[in-house]
C-alpha positions as CSV (number, residue, x, y, z in Angstrom):
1,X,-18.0,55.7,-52.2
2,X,-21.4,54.4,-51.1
3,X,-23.0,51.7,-53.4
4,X,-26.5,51.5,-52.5
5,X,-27.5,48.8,-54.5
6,X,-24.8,46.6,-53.0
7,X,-25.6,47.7,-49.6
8,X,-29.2,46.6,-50.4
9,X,-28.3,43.4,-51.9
10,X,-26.4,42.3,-48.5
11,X,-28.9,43.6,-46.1
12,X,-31.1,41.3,-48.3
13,X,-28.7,38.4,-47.7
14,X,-28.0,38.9,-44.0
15,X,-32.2,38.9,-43.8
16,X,-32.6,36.0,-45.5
17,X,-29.7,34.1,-43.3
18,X,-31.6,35.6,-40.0
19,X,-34.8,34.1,-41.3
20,X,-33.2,30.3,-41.5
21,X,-35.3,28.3,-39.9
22,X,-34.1,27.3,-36.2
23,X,-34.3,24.2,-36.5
24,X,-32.3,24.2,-39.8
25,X,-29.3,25.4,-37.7
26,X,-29.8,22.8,-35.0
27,X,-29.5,19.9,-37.7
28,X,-26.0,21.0,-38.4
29,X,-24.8,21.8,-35.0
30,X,-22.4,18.8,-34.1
31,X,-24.3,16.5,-31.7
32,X,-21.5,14.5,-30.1
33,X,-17.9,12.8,-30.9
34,X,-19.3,10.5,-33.2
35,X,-22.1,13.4,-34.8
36,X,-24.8,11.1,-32.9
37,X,-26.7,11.4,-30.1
38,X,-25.0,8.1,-27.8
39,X,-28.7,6.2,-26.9
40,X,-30.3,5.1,-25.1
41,X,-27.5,4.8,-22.7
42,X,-27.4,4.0,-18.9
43,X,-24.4,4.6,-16.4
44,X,-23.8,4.3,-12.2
45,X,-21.1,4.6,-10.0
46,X,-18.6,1.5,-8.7
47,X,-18.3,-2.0,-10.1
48,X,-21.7,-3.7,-8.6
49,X,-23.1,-1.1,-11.2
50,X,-22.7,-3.1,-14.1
51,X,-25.3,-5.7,-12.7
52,X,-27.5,-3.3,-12.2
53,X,-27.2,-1.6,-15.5
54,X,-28.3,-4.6,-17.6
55,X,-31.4,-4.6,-15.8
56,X,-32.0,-0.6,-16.5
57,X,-31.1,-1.6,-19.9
58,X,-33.9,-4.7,-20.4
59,X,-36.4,-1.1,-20.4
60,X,-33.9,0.9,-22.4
61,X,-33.6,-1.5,-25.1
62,X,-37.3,-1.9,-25.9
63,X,-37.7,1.5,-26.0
64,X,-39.1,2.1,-22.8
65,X,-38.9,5.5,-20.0
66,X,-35.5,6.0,-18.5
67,X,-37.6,6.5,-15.5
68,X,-38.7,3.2,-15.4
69,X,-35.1,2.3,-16.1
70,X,-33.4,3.7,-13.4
71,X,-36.0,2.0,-10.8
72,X,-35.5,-1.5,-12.2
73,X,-32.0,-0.9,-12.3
74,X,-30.9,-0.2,-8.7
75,X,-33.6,-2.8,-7.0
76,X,-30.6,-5.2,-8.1
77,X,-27.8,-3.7,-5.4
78,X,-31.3,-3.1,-3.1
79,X,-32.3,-6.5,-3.4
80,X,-28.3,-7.5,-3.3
81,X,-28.0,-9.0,0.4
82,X,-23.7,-9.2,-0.2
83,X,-23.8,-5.4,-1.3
84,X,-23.9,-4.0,2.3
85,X,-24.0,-0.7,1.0
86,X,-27.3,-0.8,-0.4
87,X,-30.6,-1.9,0.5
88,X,-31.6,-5.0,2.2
89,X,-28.4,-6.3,4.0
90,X,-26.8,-3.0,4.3
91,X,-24.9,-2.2,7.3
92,X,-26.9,-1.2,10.1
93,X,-26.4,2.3,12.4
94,X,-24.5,2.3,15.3
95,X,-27.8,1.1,17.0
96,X,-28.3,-1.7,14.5
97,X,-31.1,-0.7,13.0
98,X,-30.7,-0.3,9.3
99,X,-32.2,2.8,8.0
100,X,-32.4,3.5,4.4
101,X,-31.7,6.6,1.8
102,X,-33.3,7.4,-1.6
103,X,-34.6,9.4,-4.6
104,X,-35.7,9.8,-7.6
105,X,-36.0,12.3,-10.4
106,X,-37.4,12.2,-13.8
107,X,-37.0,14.4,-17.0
108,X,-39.7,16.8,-16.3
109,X,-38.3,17.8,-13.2
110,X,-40.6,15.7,-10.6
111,X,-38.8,13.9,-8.1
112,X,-39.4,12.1,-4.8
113,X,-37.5,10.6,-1.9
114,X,-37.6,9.3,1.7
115,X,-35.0,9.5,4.3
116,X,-34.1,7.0,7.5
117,X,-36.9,4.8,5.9
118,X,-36.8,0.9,8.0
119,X,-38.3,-2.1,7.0
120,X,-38.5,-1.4,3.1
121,X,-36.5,-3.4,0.7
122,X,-36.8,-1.1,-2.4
123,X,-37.0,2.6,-0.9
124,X,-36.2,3.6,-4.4
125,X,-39.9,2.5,-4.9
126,X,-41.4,4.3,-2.5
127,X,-39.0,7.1,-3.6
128,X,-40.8,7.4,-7.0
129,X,-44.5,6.8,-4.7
130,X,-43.9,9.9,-2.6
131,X,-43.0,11.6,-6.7
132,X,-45.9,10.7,-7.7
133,X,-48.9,10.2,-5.0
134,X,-47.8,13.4,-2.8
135,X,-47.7,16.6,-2.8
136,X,-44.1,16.6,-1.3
137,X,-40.8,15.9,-2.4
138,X,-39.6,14.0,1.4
139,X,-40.6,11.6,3.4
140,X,-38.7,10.6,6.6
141,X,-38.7,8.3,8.9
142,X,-41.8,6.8,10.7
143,X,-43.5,9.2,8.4
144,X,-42.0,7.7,5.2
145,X,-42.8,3.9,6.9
146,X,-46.2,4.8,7.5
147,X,-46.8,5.8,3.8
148,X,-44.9,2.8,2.3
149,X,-47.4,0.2,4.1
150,X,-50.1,2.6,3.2
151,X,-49.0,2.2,-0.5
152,X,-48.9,-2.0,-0.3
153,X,-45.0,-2.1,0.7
154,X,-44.1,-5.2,2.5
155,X,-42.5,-4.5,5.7
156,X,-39.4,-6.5,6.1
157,X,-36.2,-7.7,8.8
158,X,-33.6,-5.7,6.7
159,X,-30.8,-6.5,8.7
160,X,-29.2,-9.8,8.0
161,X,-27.2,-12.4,10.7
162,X,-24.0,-11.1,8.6
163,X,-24.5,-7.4,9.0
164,X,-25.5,-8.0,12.5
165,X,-22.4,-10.0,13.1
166,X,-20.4,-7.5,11.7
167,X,-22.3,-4.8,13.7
168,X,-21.6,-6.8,17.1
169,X,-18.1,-7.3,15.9
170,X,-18.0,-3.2,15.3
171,X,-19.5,-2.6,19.3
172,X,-16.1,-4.1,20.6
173,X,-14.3,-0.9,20.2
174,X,-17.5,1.7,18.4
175,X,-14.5,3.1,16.4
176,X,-15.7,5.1,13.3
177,X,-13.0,5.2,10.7
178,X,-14.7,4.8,7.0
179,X,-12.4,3.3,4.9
180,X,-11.7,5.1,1.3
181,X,-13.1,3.2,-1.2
182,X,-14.1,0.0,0.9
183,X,-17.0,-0.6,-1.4
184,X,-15.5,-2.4,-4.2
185,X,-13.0,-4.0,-2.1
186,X,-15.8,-5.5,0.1
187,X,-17.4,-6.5,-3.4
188,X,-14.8,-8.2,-5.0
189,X,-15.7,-11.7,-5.3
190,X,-12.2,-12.4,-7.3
191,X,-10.4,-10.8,-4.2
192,X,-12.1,-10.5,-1.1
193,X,-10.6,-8.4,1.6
194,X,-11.0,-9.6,5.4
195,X,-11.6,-6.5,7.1
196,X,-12.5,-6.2,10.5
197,X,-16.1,-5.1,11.9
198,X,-14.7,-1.3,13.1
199,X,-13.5,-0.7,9.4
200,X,-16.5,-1.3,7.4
201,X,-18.3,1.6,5.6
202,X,-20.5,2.0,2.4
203,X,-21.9,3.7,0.0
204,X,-24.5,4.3,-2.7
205,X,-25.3,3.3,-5.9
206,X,-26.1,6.6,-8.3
207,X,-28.0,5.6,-11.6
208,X,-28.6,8.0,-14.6
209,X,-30.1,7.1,-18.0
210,X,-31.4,8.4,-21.3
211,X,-34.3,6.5,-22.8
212,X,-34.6,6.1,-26.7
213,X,-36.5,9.2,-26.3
214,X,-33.5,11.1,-25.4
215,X,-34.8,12.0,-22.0
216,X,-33.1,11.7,-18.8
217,X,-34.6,10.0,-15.5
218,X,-32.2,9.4,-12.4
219,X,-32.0,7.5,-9.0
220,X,-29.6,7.1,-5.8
221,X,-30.1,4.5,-2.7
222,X,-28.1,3.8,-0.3
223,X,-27.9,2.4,3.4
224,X,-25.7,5.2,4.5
225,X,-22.5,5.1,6.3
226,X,-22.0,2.1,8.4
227,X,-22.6,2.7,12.1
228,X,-23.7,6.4,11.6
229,X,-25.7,7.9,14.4
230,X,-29.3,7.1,14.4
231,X,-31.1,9.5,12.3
232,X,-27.6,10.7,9.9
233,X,-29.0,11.4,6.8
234,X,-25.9,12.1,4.2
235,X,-26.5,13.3,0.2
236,X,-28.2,10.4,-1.8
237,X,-31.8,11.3,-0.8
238,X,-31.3,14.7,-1.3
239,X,-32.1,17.0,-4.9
240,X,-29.3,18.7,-5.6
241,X,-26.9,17.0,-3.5
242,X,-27.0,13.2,-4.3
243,X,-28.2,13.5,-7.7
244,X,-29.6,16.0,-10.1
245,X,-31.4,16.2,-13.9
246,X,-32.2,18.6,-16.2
247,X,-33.2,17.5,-19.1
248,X,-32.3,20.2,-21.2
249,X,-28.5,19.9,-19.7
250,X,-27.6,16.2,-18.2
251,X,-27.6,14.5,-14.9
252,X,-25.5,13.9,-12.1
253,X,-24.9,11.8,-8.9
254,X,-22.4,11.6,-6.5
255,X,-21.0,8.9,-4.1
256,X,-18.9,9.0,-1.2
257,X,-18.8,11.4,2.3
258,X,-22.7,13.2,2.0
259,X,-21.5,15.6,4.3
260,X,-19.3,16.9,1.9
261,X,-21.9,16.7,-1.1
262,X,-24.0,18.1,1.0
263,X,-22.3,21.2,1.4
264,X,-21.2,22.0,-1.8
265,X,-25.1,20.7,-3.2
266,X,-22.5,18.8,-5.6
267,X,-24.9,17.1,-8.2
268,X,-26.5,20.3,-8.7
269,X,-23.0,22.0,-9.5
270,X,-22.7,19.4,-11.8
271,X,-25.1,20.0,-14.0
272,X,-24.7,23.8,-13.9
273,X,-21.2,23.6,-15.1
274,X,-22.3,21.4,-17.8
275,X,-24.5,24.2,-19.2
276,X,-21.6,26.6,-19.2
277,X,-19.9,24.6,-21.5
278,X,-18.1,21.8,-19.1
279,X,-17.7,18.2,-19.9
280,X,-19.0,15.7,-18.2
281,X,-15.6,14.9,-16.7
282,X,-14.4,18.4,-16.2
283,X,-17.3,19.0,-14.4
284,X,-16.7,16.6,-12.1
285,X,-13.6,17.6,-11.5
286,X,-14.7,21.3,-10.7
287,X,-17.0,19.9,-7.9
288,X,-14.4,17.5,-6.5
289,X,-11.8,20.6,-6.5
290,X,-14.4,22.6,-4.8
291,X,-14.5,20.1,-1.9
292,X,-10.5,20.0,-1.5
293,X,-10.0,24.2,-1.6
294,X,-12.7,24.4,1.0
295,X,-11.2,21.5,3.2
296,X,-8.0,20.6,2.2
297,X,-7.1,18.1,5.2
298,X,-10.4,17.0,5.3
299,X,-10.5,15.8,1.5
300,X,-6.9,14.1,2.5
301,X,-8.9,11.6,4.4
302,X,-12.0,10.9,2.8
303,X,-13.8,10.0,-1.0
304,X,-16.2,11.6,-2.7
305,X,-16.6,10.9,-6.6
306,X,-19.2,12.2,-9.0
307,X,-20.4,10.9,-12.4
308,X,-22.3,13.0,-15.0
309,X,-23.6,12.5,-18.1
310,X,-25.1,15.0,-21.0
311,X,-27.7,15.0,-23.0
312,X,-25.1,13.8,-26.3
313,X,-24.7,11.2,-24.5
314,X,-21.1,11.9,-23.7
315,X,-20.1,11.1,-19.6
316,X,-17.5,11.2,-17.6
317,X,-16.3,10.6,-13.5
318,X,-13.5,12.5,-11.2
319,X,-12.8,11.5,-7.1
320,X,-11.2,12.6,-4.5
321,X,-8.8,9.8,-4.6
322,X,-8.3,6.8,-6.4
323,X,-10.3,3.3,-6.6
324,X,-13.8,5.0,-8.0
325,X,-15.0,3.3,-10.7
326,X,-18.5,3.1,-13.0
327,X,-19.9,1.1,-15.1
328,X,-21.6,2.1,-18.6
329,X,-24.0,0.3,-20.6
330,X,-25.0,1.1,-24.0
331,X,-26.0,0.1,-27.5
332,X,-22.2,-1.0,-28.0
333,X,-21.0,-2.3,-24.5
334,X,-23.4,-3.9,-22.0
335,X,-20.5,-4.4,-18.9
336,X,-17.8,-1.6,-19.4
337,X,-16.4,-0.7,-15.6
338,X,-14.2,2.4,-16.0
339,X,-12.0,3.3,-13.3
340,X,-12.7,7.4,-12.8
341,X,-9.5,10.1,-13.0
342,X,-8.9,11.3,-8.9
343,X,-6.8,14.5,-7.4
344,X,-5.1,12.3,-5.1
């Protein structure tokens, strides 16, 4: 039989739930493994990241922007002339002339970049210039030079006698065979490998932090693929392809063969899958698994890794193959390199 005066007195209670104050709920809602939002925090892909880290965490740890951050980070592998992957001392084009990638984005959706930029040490810089002095998002070549002198950039001989000798050494055969994970085996101080000239590639440094604040900034740079035609422009300069951040969601970067990136606008997949639910790492491993059902053969012969983090603070890493690493930086650990899960 119908009780109206129970029915009454639960409509009253399911009101009175519905009128809980939002933020109420959120205060409950588990924020993380350890119930805690993890930072500030700052993470980027390979070994050489770490150095780079503890400068993005010198404005972390005082409570300053992750944009800020993520700049000051990666001039370290820019500035690096032994990191030929990055910056000044970077391997050259197949016309020696060292053109450089980059971009920036912060966590209200502003970003900038410049593409085949020469003669700029830190085109991270004038990355976050083009942000936030321009109407635009890209700059390119003689285009993107012109602005960075216009903006007080010095202008600089990027290529250095070893890149050049390596270069010269490269013109003896003009053989283009990248070499899978060749970036930390050209930086390992503890093991150096003697390669010769035709083998050397590189790659990019991908940076993503959250400030005190809990907001997310991020930043790629790179010299591109050693010995590239004049011009290549691969996926670190480009939104959506070599890096992505939504503040609301995470951030993501990518390393490796652009082209690849490129097509699959990997960063940007990224973060999307995050907001359906993914981990960080699962994510990654959807984009990666993308890549190898489109071009199975392809993905046989080449790397392409991306690293993602959310806004917990939780992150994670999945390649093609194996050998990509990151490094992490954080409240608790200041130099922790952790070697990513691969398909191959």
């Amino acid at each position: 039989m119908f009780n109206r005066r129970k029915f009454i007195k639960a409509s009253a209670l399911s009101a009175g739930l519905l009128a809980v104050n939002k933020n109420s709920i959120a205060e409950v809602l588990p924020k993380g493994k350890s119930g805690n939002i993890n930072k500030p925090i700052v993470i980027s892909t390979w070994d050489f990241g770490v150095a780079a880290n503890a400068d993005a965490w010198k404005v972390l740890s005082k409570n300053g922007r992750s944009l800020d951050a993520v700049e000051q980070g990666v001039w370290v592998p820019e500035a690096d002339e032994n990191n030929q992957s990055v910056g000044y001392g970077g391997l050259p084009d197949r016309d020696g002339k060292v053109t450089l990638d980059a971009c920036i984005m912060d966590e209200l959706g502003n970003c900038g970049a410049v593409l085949a930029l020469e003669h700029i040490k830190h085109p991270i810089s004038v990355a976050r210039k083009v942000m936030e002095k321009t109407p635009h998002v890209m700059l390119a070549g003689d285009g993107a030079l012109q602005f960075a002198l216009e903006q007080g950039f010095k202008k600089e001989n990027l290529l250095t006698a070893k890149s050049e000798k390596d270069w010269k050494e490269w013109l003896k055969t003009a053989k283009y065979e990248p070499v899978i994970n060749i970036e930390n085996k050209l930086y390992d101080k503890a093991a150096p490998q003697k390669l010769p000239g035709n083998q050397y590639n590189h790659d990019t440094i991908g940076m993503i932090a959250m400030d005190a604040q809990g907001n997310l900034s991020g930043a790629c740079t790179t010299s591109g693929m050693a010995y590239k035609l004049h011009g290549r422009i691969g996926d670190s300069p480009i939104i959506g392809a070599g890096l992505y951040i939504d503040n609301e969601i995470g951030g993501a970067t990518s390393t490796g063969v652009g082209e690849e990136v490129v097509r699959n606008v990997g960063s940007f997949l990224v973060v999307e899958l995050m907001r359906q639910g993914y981990t960080p790492e699962d994510a990654c491993k959807e984009a990666v698994m993308r890549i190898i059902k489109k071009k199975p053969e392809t993905a046989k012969k080449i790397q392409v890794g991306f690293l993602a983090m959310n806004k917990k603070g939780e992150y994670g890493a999945y390649a093609i193959q194996q050998g990509f690493s990151y490094a992490v930086c954080d409240s608790q650990k200041q130099d922790l390199v952790i070697k990513g899960k691969s398909y191959y």
